[in-house]
N, C-alpha and C positions, 0 to 999 in steps of 0.2 A: 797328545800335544797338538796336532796336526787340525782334530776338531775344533781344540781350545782358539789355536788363531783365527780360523774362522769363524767361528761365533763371533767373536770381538773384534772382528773386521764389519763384519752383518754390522753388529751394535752399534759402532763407532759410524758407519756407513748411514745407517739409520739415524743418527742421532744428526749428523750433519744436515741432513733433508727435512729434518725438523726446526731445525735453526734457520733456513732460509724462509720458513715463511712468516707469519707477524710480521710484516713489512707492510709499512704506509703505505699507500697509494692514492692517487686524487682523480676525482668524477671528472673524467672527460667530456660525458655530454653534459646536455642541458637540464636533462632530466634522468635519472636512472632509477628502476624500481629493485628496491628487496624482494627477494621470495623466498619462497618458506622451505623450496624446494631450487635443485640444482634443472632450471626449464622452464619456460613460457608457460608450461602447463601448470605449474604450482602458483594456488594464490602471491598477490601482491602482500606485502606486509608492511611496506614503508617506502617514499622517495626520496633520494636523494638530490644536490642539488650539486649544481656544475663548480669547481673547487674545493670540493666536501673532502675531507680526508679520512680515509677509512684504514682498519686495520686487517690484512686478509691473514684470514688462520689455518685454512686449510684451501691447496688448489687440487686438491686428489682430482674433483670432479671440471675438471680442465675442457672444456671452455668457459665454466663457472667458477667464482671463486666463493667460498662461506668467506665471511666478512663479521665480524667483532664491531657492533656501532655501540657498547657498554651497556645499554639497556634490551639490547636485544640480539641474536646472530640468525643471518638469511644467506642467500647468494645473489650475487650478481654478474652477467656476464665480463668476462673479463676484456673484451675488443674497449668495452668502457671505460676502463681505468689507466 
């Protein structure tokens, strides 16, 4: 019984941190690039533009956020957004 409520604390725990993220967010600078990768070092993919509003889908890799632009998903830093 004891396992069961933890498990279903983890899940319900889990499920929560999952609902926080897809959340809007708008391009603070002037220019901000996609990449392909969570780093400077990964090619560019696409730019965005200063009040672009984007959807972030995952922040695992924190200071980068993966981003949902519908035709494509990259990261961008998040100091940006």
């Amino acid at each position: 019984m004891r396992q069961l409520f933890f498990f279903t604390l983890i899940l319900l725990t889990s499920q929560i941190a999952i609902c926080q993220v897809d959340q809007v967010y708008t391009v603070t600078a002037e220019t901000l690039n996609v990449r392909q990768g969570p780093g400077v070092e990964h090619p560019k993919v696409y730019t965005l533009r200063k009040g672009k509003e984007v959807i972030v889908v995952s922040d695992e890799s924190s200071p980068w956020y993966m981003i949902d632009l519908g035709f494509t998903q990259g990261y961008v830093s998040s100091k940006y957004l």
